[in-house]
Backbone and ligand atoms as CSV (ligand in chain L), in Angstrom:
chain,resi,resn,atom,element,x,y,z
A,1,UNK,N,N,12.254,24.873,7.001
A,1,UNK,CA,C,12.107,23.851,5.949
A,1,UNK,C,C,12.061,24.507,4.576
A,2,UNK,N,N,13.051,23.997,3.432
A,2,UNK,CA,C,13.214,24.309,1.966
A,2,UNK,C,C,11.437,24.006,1.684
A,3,UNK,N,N,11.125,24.824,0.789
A,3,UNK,CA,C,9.875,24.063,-0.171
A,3,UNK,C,C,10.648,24.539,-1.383
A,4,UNK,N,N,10.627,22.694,-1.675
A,4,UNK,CA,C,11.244,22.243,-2.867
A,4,UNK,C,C,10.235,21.914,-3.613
A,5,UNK,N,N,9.901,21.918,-4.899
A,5,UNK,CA,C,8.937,21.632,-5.790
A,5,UNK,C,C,10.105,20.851,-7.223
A,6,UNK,N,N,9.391,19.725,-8.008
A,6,UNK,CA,C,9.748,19.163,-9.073
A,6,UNK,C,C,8.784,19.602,-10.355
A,7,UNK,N,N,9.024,20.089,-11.380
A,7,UNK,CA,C,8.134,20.567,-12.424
A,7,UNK,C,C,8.943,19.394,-13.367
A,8,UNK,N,N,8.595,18.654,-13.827
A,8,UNK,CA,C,8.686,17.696,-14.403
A,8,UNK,C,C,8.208,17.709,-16.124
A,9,UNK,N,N,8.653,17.147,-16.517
A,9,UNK,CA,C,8.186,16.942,-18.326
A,9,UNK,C,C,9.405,16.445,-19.244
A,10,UNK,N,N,8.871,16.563,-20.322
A,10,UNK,CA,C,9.809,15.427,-21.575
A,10,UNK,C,C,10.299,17.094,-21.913
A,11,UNK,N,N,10.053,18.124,-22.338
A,11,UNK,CA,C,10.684,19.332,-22.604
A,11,UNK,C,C,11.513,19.071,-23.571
A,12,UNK,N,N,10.412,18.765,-25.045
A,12,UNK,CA,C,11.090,18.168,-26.536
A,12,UNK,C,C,10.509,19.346,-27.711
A,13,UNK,N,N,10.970,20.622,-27.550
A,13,UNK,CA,C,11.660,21.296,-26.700
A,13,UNK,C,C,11.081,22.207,-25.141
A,14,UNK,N,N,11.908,22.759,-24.810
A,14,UNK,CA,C,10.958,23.820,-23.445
A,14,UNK,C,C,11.191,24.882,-24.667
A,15,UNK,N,N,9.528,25.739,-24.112
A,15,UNK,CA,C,8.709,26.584,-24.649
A,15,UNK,C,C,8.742,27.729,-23.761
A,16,UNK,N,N,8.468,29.057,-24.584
A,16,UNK,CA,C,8.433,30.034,-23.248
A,16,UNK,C,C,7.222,29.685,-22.435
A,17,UNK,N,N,5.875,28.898,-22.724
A,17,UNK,CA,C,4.894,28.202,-22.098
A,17,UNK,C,C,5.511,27.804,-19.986
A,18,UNK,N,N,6.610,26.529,-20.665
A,18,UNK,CA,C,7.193,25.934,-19.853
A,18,UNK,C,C,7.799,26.991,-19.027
A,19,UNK,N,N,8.917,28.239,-19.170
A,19,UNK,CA,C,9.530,29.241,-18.772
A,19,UNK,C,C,8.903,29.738,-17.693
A,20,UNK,N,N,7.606,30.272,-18.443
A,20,UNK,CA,C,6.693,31.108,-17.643
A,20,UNK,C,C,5.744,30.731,-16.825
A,21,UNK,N,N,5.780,29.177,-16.446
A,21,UNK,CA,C,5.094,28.666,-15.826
A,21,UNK,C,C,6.219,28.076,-14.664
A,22,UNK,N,N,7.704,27.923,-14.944
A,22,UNK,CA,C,8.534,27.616,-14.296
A,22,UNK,C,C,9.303,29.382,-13.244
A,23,UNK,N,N,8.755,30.240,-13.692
A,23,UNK,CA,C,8.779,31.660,-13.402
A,23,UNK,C,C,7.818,31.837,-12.331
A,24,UNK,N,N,6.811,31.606,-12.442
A,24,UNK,CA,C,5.178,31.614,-11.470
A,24,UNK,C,C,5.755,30.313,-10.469
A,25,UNK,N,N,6.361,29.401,-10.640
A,25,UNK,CA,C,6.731,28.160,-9.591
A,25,UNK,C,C,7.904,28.955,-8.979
A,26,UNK,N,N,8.538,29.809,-9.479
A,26,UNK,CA,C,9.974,29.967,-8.295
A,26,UNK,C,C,9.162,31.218,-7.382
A,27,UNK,N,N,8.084,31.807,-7.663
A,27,UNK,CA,C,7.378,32.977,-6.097
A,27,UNK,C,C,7.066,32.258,-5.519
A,28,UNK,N,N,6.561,30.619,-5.609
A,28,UNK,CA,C,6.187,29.941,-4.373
A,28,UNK,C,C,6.865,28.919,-3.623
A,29,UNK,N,N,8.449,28.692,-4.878
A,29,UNK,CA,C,8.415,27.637,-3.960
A,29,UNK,C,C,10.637,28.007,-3.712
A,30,UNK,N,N,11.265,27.515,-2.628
A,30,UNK,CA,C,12.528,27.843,-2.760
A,30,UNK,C,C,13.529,26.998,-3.597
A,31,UNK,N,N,13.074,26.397,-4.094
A,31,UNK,CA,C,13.853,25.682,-5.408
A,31,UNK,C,C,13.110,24.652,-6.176
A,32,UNK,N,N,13.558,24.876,-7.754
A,32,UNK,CA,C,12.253,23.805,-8.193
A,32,UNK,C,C,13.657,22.864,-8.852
A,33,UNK,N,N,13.064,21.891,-8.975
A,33,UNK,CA,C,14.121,20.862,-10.091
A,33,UNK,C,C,13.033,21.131,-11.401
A,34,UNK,N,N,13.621,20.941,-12.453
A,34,UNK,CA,C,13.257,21.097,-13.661
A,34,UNK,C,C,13.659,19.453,-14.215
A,35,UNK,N,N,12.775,18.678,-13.865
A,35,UNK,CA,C,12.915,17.037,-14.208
A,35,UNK,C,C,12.728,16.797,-15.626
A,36,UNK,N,N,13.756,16.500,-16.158
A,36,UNK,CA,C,13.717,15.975,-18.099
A,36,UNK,C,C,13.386,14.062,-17.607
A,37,UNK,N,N,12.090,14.190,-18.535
A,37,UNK,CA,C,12.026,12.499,-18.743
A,37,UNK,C,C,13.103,11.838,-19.324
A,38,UNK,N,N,13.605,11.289,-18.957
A,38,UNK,CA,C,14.796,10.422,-19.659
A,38,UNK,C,C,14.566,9.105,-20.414
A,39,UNK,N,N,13.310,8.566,-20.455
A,39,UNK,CA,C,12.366,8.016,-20.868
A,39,UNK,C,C,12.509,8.004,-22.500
A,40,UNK,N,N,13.040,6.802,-23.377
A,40,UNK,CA,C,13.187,7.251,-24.525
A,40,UNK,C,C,12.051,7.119,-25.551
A,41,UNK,N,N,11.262,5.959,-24.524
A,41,UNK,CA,C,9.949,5.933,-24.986
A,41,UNK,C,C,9.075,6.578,-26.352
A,42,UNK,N,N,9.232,7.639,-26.144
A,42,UNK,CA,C,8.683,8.560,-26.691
A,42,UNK,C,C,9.189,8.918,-27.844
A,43,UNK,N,N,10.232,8.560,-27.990
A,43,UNK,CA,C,10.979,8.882,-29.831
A,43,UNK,C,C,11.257,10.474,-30.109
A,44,UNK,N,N,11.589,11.318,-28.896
A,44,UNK,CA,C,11.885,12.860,-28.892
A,44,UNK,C,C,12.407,13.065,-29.899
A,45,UNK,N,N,12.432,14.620,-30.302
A,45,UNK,CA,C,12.788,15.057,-31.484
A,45,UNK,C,C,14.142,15.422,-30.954
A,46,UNK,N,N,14.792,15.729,-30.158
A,46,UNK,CA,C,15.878,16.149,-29.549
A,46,UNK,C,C,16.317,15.234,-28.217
A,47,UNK,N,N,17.452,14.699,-28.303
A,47,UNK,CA,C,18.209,13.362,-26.865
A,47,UNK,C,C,17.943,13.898,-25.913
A,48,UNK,N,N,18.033,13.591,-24.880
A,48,UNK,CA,C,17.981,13.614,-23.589
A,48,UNK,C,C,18.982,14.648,-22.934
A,49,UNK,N,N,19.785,14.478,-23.402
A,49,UNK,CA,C,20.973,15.647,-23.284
A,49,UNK,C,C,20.934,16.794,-24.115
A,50,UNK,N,N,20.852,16.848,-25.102
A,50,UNK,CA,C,20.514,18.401,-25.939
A,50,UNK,C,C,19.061,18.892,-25.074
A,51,UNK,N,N,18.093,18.611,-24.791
A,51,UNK,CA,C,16.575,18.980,-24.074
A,51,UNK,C,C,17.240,19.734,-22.596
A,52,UNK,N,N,18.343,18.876,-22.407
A,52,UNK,CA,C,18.571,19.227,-20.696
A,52,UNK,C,C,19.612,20.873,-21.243
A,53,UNK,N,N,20.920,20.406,-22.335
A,53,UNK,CA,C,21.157,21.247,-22.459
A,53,UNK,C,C,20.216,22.945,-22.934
A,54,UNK,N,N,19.676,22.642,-23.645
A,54,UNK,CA,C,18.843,23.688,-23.880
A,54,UNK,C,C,17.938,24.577,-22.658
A,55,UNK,N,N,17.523,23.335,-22.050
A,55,UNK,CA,C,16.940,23.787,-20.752
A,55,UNK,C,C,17.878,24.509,-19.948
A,56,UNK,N,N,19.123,23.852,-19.593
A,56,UNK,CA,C,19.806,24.676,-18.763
A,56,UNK,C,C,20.238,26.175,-19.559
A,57,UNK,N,N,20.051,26.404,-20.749
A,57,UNK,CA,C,20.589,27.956,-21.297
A,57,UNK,C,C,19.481,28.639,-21.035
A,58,UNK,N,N,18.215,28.053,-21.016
A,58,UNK,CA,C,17.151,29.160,-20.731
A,58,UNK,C,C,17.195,29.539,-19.194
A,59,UNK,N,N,16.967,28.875,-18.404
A,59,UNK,CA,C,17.331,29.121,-16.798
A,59,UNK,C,C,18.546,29.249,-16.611
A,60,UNK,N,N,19.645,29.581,-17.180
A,60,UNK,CA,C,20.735,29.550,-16.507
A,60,UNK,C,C,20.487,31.008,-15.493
A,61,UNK,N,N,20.089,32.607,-15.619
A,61,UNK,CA,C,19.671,33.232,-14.561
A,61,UNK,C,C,18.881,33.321,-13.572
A,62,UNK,N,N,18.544,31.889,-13.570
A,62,UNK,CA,C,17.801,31.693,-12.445
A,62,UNK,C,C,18.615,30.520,-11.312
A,63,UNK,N,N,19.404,31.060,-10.146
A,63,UNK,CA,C,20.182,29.956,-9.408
A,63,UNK,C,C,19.054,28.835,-8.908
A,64,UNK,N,N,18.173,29.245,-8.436
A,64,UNK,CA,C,16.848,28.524,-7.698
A,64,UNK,C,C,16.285,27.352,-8.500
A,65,UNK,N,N,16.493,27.324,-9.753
A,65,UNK,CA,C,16.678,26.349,-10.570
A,65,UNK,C,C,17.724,25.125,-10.877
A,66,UNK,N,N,16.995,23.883,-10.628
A,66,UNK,CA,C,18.318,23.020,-11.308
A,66,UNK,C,C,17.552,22.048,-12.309
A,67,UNK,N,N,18.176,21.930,-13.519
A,67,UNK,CA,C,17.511,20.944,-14.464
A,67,UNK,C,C,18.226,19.729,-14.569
A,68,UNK,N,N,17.500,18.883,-14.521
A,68,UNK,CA,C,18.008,17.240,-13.902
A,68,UNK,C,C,17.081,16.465,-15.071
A,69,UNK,N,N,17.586,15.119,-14.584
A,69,UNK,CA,C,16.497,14.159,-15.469
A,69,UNK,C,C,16.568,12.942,-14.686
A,70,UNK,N,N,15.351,12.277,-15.291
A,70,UNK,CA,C,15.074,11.352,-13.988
A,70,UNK,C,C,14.289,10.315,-15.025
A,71,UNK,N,N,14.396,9.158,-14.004
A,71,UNK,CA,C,14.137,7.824,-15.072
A,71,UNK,C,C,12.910,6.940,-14.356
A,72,UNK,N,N,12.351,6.109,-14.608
A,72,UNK,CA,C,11.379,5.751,-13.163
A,72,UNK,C,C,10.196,6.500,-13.253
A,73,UNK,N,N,9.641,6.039,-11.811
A,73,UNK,CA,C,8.443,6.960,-11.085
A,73,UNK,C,C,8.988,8.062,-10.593
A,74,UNK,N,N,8.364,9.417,-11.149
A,74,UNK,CA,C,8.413,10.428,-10.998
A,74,UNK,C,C,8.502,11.070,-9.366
A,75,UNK,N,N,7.525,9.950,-9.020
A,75,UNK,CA,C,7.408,10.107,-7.061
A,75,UNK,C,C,8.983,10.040,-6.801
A,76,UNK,N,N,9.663,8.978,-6.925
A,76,UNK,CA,C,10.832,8.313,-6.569
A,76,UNK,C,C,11.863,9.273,-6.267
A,77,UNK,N,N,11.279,9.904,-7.058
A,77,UNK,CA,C,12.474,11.057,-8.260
A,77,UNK,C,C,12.407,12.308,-7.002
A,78,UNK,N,N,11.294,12.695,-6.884
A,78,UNK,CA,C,10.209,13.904,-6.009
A,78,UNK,C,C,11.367,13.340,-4.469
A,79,UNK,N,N,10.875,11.967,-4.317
A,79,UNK,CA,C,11.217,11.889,-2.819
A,79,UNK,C,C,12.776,12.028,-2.509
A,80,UNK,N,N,13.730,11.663,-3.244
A,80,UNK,CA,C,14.705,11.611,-3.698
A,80,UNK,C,C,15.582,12.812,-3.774
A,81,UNK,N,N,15.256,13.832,-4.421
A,81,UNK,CA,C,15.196,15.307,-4.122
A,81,UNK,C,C,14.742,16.544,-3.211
A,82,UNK,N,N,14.021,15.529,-2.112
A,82,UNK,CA,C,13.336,16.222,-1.438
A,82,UNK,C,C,12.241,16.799,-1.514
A,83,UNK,N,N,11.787,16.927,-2.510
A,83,UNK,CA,C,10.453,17.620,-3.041
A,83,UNK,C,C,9.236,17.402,-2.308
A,84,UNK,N,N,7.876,17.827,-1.676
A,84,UNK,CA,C,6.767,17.945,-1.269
A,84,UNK,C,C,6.134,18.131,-2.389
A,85,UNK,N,N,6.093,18.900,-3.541
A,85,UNK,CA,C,5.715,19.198,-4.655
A,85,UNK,C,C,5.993,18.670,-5.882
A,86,UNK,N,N,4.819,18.477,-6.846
A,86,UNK,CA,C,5.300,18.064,-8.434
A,86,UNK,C,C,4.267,19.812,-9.132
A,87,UNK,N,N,4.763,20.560,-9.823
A,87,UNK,CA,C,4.337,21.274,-10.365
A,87,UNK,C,C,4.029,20.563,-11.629
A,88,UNK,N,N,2.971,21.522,-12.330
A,88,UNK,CA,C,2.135,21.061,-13.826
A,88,UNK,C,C,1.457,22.424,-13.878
A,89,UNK,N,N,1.543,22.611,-15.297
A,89,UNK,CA,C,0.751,23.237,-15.582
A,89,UNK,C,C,-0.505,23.243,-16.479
A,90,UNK,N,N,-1.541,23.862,-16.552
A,90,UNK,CA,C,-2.975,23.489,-16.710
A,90,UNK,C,C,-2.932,24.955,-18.065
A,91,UNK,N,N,-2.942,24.488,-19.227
A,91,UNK,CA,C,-3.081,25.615,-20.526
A,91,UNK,C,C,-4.653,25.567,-20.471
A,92,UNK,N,N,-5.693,24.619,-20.201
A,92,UNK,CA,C,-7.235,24.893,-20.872
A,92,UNK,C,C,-7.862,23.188,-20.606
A,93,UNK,N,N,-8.980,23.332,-20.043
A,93,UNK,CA,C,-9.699,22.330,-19.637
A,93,UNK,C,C,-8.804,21.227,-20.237
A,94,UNK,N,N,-9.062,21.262,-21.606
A,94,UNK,CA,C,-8.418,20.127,-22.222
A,94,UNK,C,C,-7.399,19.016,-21.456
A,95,UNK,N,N,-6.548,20.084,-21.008
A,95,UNK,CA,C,-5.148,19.412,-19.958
A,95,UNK,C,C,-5.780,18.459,-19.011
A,96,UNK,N,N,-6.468,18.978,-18.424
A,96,UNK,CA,C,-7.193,18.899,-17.092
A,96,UNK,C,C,-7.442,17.141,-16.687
A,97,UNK,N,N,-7.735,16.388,-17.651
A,97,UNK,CA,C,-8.324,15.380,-17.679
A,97,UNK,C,C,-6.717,14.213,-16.935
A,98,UNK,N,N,-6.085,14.263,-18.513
A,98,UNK,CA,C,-4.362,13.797,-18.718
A,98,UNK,C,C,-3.876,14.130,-17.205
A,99,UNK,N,N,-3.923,15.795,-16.526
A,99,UNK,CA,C,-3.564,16.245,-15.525
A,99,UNK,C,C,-3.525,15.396,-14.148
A,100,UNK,N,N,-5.002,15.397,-13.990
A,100,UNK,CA,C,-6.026,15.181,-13.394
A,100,UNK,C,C,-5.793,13.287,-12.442
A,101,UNK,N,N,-5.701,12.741,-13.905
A,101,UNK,CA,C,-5.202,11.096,-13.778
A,101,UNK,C,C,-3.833,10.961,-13.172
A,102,UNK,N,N,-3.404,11.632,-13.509
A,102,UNK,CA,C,-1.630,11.481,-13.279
A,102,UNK,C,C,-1.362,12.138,-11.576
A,103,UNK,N,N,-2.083,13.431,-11.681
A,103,UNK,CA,C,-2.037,13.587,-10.012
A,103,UNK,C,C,-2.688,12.239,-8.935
A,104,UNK,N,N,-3.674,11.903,-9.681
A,104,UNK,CA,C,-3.803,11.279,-8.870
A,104,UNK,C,C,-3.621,9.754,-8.927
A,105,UNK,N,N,-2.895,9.638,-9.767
A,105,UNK,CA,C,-2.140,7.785,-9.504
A,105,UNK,C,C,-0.755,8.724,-8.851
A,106,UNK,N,N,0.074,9.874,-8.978
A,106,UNK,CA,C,1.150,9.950,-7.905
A,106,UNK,C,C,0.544,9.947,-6.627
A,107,UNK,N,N,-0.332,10.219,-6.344
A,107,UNK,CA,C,-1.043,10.690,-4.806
A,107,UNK,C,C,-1.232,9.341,-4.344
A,108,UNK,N,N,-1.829,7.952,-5.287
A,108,UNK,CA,C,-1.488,6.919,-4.735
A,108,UNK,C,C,-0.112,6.304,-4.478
A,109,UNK,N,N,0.789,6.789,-5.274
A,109,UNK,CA,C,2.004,5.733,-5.018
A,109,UNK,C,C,2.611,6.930,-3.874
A,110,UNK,N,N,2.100,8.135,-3.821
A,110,UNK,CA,C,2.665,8.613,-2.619
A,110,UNK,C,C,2.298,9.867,-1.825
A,111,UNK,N,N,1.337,9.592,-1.050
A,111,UNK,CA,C,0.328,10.974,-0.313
A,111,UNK,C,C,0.964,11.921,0.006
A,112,UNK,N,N,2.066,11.704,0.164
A,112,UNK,CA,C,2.808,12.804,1.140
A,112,UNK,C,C,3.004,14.050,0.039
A,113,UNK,N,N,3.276,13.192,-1.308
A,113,UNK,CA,C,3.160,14.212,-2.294
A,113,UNK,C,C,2.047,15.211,-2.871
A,114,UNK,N,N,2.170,16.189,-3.003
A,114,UNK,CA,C,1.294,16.941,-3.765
A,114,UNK,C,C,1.404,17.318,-4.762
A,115,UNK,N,N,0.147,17.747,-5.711
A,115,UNK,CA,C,0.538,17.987,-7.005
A,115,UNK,C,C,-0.193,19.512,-6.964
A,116,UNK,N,N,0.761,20.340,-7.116
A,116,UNK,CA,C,0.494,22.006,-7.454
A,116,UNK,C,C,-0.173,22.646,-9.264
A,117,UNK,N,N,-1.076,22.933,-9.527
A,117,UNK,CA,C,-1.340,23.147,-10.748
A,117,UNK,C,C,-1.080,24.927,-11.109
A,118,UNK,N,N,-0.197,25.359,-12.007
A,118,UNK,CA,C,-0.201,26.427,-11.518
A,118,UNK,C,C,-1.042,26.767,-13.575
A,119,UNK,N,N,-1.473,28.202,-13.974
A,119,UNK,CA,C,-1.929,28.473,-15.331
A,119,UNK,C,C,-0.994,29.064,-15.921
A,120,UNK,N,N,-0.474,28.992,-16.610
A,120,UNK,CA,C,0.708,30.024,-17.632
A,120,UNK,C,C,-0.460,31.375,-17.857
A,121,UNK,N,N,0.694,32.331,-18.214
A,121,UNK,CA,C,0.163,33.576,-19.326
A,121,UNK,C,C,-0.597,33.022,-20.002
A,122,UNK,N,N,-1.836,33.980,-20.023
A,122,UNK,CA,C,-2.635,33.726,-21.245
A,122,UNK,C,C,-2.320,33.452,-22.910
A,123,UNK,N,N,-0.906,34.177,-22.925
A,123,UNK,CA,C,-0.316,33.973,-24.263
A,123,UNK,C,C,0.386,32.785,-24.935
A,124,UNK,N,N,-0.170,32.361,-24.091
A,124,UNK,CA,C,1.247,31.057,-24.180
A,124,UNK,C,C,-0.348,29.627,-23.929
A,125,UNK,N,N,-1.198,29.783,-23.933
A,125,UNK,CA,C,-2.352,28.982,-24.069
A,125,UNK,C,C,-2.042,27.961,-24.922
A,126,UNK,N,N,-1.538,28.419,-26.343
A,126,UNK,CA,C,-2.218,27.275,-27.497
A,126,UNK,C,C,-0.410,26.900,-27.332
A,127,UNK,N,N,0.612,27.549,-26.369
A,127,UNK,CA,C,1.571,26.597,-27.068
A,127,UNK,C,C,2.210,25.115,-26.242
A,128,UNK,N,N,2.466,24.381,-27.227
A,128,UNK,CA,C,3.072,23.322,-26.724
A,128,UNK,C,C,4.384,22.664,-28.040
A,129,UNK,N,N,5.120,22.091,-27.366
A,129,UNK,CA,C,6.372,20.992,-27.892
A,129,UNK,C,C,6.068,20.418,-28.956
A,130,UNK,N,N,4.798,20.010,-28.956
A,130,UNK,CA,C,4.332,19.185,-29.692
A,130,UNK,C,C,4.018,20.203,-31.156
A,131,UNK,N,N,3.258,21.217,-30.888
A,131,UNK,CA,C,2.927,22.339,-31.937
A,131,UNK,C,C,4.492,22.873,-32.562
A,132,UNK,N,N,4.841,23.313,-31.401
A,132,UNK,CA,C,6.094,23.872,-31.820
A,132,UNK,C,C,7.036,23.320,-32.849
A,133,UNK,N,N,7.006,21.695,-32.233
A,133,UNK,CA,C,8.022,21.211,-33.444
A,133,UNK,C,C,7.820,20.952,-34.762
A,134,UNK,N,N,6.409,20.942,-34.950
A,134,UNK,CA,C,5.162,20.712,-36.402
A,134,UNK,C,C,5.910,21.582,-36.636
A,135,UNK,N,N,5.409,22.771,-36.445
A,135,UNK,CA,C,5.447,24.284,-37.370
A,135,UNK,C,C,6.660,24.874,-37.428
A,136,UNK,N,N,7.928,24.059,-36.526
A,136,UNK,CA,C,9.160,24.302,-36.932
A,136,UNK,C,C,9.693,23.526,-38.327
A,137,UNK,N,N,9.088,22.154,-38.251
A,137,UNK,CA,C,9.480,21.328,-39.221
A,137,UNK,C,C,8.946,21.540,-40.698
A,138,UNK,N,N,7.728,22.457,-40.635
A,138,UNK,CA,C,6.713,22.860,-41.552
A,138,UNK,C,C,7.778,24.041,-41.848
A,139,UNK,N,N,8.646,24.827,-41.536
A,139,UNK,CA,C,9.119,26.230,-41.812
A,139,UNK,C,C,8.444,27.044,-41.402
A,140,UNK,N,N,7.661,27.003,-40.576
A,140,UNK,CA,C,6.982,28.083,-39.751
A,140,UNK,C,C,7.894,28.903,-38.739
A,141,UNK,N,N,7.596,29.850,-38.355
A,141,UNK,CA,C,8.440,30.855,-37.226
A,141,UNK,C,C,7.662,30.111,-35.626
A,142,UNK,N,N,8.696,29.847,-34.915
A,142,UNK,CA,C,8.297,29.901,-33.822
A,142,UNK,C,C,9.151,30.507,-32.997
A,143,UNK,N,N,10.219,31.362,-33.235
A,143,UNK,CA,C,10.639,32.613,-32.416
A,143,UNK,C,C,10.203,33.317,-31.720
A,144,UNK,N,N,8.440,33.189,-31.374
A,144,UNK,CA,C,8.215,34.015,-30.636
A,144,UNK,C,C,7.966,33.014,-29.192
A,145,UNK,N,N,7.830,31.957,-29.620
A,145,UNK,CA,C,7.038,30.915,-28.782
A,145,UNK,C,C,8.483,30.047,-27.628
A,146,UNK,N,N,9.566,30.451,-28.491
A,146,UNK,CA,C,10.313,29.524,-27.794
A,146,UNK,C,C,11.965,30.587,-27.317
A,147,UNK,N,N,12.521,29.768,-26.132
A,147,UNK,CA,C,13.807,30.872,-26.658
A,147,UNK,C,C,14.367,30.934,-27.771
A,148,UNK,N,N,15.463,31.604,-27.494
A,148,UNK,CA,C,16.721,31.994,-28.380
A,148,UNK,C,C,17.294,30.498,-28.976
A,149,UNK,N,N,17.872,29.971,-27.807
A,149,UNK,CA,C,18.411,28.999,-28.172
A,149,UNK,C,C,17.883,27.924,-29.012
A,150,UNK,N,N,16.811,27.648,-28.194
A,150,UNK,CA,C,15.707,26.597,-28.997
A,150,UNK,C,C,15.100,26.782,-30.408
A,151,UNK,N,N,15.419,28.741,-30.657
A,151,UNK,CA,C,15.066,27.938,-32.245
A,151,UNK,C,C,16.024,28.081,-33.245
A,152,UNK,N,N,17.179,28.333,-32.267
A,152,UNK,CA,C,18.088,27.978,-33.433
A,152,UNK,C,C,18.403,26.627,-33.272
A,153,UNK,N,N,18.498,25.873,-32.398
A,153,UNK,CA,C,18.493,24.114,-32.556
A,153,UNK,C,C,17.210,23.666,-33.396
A,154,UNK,N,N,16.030,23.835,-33.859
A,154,UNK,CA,C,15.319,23.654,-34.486
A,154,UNK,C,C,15.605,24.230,-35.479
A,155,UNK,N,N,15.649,25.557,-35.966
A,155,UNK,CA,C,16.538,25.585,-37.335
A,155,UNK,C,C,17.669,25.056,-37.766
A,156,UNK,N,N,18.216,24.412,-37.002
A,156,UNK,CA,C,19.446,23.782,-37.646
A,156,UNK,C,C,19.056,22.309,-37.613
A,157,UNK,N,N,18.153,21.848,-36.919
A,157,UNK,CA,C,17.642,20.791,-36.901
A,157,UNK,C,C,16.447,20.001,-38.552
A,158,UNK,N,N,16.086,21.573,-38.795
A,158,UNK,CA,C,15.121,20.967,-40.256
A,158,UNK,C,C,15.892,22.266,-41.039
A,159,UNK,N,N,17.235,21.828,-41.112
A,159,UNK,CA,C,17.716,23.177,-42.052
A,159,UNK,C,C,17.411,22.377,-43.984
L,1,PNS,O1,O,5.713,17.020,-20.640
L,1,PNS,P1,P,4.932,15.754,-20.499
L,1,PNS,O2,O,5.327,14.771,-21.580
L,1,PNS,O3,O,3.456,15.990,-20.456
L,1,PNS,O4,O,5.376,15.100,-19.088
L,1,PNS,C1,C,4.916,13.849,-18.704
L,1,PNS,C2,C,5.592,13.365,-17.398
L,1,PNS,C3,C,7.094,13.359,-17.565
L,1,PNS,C4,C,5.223,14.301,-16.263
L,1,PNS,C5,C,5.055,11.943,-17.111
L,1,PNS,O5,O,5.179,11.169,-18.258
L,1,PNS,C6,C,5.738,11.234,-15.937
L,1,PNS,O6,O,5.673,11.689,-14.820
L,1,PNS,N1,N,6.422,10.110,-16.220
L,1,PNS,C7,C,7.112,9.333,-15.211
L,1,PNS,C8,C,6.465,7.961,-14.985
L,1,PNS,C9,C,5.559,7.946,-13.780
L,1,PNS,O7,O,5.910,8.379,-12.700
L,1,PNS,N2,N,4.331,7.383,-13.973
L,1,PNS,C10,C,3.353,7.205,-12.926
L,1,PNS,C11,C,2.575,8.444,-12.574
L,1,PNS,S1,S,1.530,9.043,-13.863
């Protein structure tokens, strides 16, 4: 039996945060999907398709990877793909709560699922999408925080 895992998120943009937590998910599991919310909900700073594209340039050396997007309940999505697993990752109590709720309304709409919490690098603690795109839009450097690609779409994005 594959153990398939789904690491799921809006990835507006993916962070080396996301990378390195999607790095620690491929020693445990034999293929993860990398699920983009497709969800426009949210008013992303980048479409649905540039997020996926970007995503796919950072993993492209990783085959064990596929980045997809998915619309709906996330379970749907999980069962759909085969998945046993939804990966998340946990930066600092803070998460924990947001985390916490969400594992467990999927666990109701579907037991069979599990939710894996894995911790990023310590270095990568304070970052998130959300920071990232502030302090990109502010003219701040976030070259260290994100790939290659991603900050040159953000520099060209608040050029
Ligand atoms: O990166 P994010 O924005 O923290 O990711 C949130 C995400 C995509 C994991 C979450 O919004 C989600 O799973 N949405 C799908 C809707 C769903 O399944 N809701 C019910 C379970 S909480």
């Amino acid at each position: 039996m594959k153990r398939i895992a789904v690491y799921p998120g809006t990835f507006d943009p993916v962070t080396n945060g996301h990378l390195d937590l999607a790095e620690r998910g491929r020693r445990h599991f034999d293929h993860l999907f990398m699920a983009v919310l497709a969800n426009e909900g949210k008013e992303p700073l980048f479409s649905l398709e540039k997020r996926m594209a970007l995503l796919r340039q950072a993993v492209a050396p990783w085959p064990d990877v596929t980045v997809d997007s998915f619309d709906g309940l996330l379970v749907d999505y999980a069962r759909r793909v085969g998945a046993g697993v939804i990966l998340r990752g946990i930066r600092a109590i803070t998460d924990l709560e947001y985390e916490m709720q969400m594992a467990m309304m999927n666990r109701k709409l579907e037991p069979a699922i599990e939710t894996v919490f894995l911790a990023p690098n310590q270095s990568y603690t304070f970052v998130s999408s959300r920071l990232v795109r502030q302090v990109a839009r502010l003219g701040g450097s976030v070259s260290d925080l994100v790939p290659a690609v991603v900050a040159e779409a953000l520099a060209h994005r608040f050029k």
